[in-house]
N, C-alpha and C positions, 0 to 999 in steps of 0.2 A: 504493500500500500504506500510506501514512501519510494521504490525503485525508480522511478520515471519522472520526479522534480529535475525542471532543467532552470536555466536561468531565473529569473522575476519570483517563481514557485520556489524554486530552491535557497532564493537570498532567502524569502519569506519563511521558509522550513527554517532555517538558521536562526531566525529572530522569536519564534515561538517556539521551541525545544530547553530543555532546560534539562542539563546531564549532573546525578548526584552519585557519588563512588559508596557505596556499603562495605561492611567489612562482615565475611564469614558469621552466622548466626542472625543478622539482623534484619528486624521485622519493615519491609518498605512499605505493604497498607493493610487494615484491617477490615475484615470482614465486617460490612455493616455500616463503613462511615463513608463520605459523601469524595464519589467520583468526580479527581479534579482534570483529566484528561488521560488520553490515549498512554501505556505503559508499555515503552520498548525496551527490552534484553539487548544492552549494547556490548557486555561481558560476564564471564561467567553464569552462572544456574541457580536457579530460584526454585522453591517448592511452592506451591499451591493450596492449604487449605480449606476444609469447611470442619463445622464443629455443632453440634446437636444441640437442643435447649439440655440435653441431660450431662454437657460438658463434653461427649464423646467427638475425636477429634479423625479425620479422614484424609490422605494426600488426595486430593483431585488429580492435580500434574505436576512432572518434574518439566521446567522450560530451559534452552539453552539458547547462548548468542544468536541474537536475530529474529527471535520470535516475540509475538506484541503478550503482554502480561494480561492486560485487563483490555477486552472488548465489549463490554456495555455500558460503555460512558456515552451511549449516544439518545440513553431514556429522558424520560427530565425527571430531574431530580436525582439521577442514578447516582446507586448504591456500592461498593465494590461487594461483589456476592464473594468473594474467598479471602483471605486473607496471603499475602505473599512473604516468604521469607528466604534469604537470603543462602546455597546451600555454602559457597565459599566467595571469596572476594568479588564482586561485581559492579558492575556500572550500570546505571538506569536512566533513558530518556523518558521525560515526561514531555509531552505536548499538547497544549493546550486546544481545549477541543472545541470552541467556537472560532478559532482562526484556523485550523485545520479545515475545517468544513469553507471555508471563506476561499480555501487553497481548491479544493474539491469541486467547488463552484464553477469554476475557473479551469479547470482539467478534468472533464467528462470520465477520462480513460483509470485515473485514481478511483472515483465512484465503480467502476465496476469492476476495479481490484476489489476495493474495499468488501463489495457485496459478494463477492469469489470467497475470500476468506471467511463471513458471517459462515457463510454458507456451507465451509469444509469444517469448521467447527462444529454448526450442528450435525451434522453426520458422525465426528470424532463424539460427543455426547451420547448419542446414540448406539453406536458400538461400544460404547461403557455403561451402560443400561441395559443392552443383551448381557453383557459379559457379566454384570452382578447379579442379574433375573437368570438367566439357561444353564451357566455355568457353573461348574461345581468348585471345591475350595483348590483340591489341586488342579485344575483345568488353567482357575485364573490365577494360579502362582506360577505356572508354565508359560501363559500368554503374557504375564507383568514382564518379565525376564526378557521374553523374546523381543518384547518392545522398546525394554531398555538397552538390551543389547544394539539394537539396529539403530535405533537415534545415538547412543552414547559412547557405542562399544567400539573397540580397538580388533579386529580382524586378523588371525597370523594362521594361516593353511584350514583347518576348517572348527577354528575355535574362535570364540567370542568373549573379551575378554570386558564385562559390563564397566564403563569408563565410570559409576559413581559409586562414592562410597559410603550405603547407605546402615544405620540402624537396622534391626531385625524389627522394628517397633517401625520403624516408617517404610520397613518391606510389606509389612500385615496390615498398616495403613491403609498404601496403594493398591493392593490387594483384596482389601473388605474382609478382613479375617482376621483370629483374633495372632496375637502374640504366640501362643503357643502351639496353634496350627503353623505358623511362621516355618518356625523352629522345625516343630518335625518334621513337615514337610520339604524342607531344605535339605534335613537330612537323609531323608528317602532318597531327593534325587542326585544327591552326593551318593550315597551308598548304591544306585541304579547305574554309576558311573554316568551322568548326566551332566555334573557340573562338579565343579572345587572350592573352596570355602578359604581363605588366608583372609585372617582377622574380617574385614570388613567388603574386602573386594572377591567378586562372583567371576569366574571363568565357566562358560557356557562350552562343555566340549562335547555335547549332541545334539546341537540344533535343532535338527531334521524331527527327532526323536521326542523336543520338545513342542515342536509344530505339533507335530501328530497327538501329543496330551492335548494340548491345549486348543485342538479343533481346528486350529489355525489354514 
């Protein structure tokens, strides 16, 4: 949605952007308070929350460099519905989203980036709506992996080596399951010779093997 500012549009993108550096652990917005513009991933990865009235807390997504954080700053009055936080050092554009839209105006062909993207997002929600409703607990701890591997993972002959390093508490998160489903089941597919376990980083050494768990 920003690729195609050229001159006049792009001094403009300059003047409304505003870049703040976070450091590892820290929280950029919260679930619930008032959307101040579009949120771009200039560096490093962010996690995504939601959280229940009964405290219980859920990863929605892990983002990386280049991806926009928060897409519904365009309701009125909009809310941030997740809360974002920091997973290591990163850099965030915030852009201000009545001059954005003034840009948009102004370049037809941004408006239907823009609406490209609404639109592969709702499909991405949707395939995590089957995958919590049809699918079973080890199905979607096979499908989590496979999708972290392929956005984050590092690649050597036919292994997959998952580029984050995450808690077993924020694996069972993104997952919808509890902690100690986590656990076991990690260990199964370690013991199934599936995958390797070193402290906190995941080595996927049967892909193929976790497609076929996880329906893929």
């Amino acid at each position: 949605v920003l690729c195609d500012l050229e001159d006049d549009d792009l001094g403009e993108f300059q003047n409304i952007k505003h870049s703040l550096d976070y450091e590892a652990q820290q929280a950029v917005f919260y679930e619930g308070h008032s959307c101040l513009g579009l949120y771009l991933l200039c560096r490093g990865k962010v996690k995504l929350t939601r959280s229940s009235a009964r405290g219980q807390r859920q990863i929605v997504r892990i983002l990386g460099p280049g991806e926009l954080i928060e897409k519904h700053v365009f309701g009125e009055r909009a809310l941030h519905e997740v809360t974002c936080e920091t997973l290591e050092p990163s850099q965030v554009c915030i852009i201000d989203k009545e001059r954005y839209l003034s840009v948009i105006h102004r370049n037809p062909q941004l408006a239907i980036k823009l609406i490209q993207l609404l639109s592969s997002e709702h499909g991405v929600n949707m395939d995590q709506l089957d995958q919590f409703t049809f699918k079973t607990a080890r199905e979607r701890l096979a499908c989590l992996l496979l999708e972290l591997g392929d956005r984050f993972g590092r690649k050597s002959a036919d292994q997959i080596q998952v580029g984050l390093t995450l808690k077993r508490e924020e694996v069972a998160e993104m997952a919808g399951i509890t902690v100690e489903t986590a656990i076991r089941l990690l260990s199964v597919f370690r013991d199934e010779g599936l995958l390797t376990i070193d402290g906190r980083t995941i080595t996927l050494l049967n892909p193929d093997r976790l497609a076929r768990i996880a329906r893929r």
